[in-house]
C-alpha positions in Angstrom: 129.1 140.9 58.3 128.8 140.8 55.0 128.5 138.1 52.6 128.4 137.5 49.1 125.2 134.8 47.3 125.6 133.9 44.2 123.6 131.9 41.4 125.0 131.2 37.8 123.6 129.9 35.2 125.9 128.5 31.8 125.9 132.5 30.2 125.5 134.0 33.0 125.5 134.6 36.7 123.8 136.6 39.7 125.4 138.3 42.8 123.8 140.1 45.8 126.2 141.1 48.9 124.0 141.2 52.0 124.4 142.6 55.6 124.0 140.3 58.0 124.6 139.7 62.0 127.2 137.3 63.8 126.0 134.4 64.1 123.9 133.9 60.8 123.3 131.0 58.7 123.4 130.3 55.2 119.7 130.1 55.1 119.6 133.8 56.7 122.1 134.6 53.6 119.8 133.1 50.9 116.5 134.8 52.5 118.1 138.2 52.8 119.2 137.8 49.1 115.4 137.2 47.7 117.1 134.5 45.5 115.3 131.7 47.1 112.9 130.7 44.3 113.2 127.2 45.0 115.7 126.2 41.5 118.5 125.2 43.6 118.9 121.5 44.9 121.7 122.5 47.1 124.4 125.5 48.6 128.1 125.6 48.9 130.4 128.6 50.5 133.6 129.1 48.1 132.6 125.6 46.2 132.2 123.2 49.4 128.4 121.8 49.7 127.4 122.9 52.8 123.8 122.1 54.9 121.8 125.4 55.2 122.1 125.6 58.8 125.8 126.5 58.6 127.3 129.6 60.3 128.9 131.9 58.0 131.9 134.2 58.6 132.7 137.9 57.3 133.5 137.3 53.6 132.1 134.2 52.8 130.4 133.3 49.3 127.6 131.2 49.1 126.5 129.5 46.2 122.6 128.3 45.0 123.8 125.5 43.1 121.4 123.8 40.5 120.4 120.5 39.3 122.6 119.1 36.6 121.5 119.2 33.1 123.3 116.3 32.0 125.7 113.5 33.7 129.6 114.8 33.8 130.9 111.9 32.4 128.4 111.3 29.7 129.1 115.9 28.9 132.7 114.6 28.8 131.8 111.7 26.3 130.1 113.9 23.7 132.6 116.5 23.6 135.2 114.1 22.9 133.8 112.5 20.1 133.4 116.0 18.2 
């Protein structure tokens, strides 16, 4: 099956599609991608954190998501007062 892992960054973003058999797990997804240098805090397939031991299904996209930079609300806060 194939599925899609993805990492973004604010400019920019990464995709690799990999191959993998029934039955595989997002961890299998993010090994066979090589993306796993150990940035990301947590994973999500199509925007729903997920636990890495979750079985994926033809077509999903899993996401390396990374530690926030900055609280929402206090990101919110600044851009409002410009």
């Amino acid at each position: 099956m194939r599925i899609e892992v993805i990492r973004a960054w604010p400019r920019r973003h990464e995709s690799v599609t990999v191959d993998l058999a029934e039955g595989a797990t997002v961890a299998d997804a993010v090994a066979a991608s090589g993306m796993d240098d150990g940035s990301h805090v947590a994973v999500a397939v199509f925007g729903e954190k997920v636990e890495v031991a979750q079985v994926l299904r033809e077509g999903d996209r899993v996401e390396l998501l990374r530690p926030l930079t900055m609280d929402p609300k206090e990101a919110r806060r600044r851009r409002a007062v410009k």
